[in-house]
N, C-alpha and C positions, 0 to 999 in steps of 0.2 A: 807866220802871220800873227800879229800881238791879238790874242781874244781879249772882246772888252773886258771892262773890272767894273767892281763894284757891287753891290747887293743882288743887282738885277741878271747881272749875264747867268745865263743858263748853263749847266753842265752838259757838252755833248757825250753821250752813251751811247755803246755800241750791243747791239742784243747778239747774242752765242751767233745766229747766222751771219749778223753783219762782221762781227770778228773773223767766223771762218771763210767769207766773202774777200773782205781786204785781203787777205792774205793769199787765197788762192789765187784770187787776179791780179793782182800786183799794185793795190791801188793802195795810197798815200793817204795816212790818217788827216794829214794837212790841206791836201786836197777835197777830203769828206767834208772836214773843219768850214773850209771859202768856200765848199758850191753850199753849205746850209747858212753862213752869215752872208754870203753878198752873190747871191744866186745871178745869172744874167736872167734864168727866168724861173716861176715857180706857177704850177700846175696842182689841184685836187687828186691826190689818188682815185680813180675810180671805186675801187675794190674793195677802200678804208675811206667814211668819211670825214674821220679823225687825222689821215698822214697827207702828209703834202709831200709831193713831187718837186728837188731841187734841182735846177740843170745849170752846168758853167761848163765854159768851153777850156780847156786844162790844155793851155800851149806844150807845155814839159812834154804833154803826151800825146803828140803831133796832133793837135787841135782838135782831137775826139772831144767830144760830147758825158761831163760823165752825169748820171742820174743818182740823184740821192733820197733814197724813201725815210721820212720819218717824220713822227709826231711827238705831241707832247706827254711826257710823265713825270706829272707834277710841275717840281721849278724847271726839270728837266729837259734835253729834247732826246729820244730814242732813235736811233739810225735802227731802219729794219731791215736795209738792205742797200748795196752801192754796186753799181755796172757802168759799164760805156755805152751808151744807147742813139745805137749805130743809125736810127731812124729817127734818131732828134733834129728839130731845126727849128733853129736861133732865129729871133728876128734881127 
């Protein structure tokens, strides 16, 4: 998926747990990348209320639900964490 250009796009970061997240669950940086620029839907984290909750429905991955935790650092955005969240629903 082309990330936009120009001054303004963000760099997405991954923090030490989100790194060792993707990798143990099998989830796709490129996937992390579309559910935080074109979410189907985005929720307040509760817990943080700096992170926002990203959710897209990932065909590839027989139409699981994945969730993407992350806020801003700086020009930045921080992933703090990525899962399949088996109790999400789409409108």
């Amino acid at each position: 998926m082309p990330r936009p250009s120009g001054p303004a796009a963000p760099a997405i970061r991954l923090s030490a747990h989100a790194e060792v997240t993707l990798r143990e669950r099998g989830l796709s940086l490129e996937w992390v990348e579309r559910t935080i620029l074109a979410p189907d839907m985005t929720a307040p984290d509760p817990a943080d209320p700096a992170a926002t909750r990203s959710f897209r429905r990932i065909e590839a991955a027989g139409a699981r639900v994945l969730r993407v935790v992350h806020r801003p650092s700086g020009p930045d955005i921080l992933v703090i964490t990525a899962f399949f969240d088996r109790g999400a629903r789409l409108p």
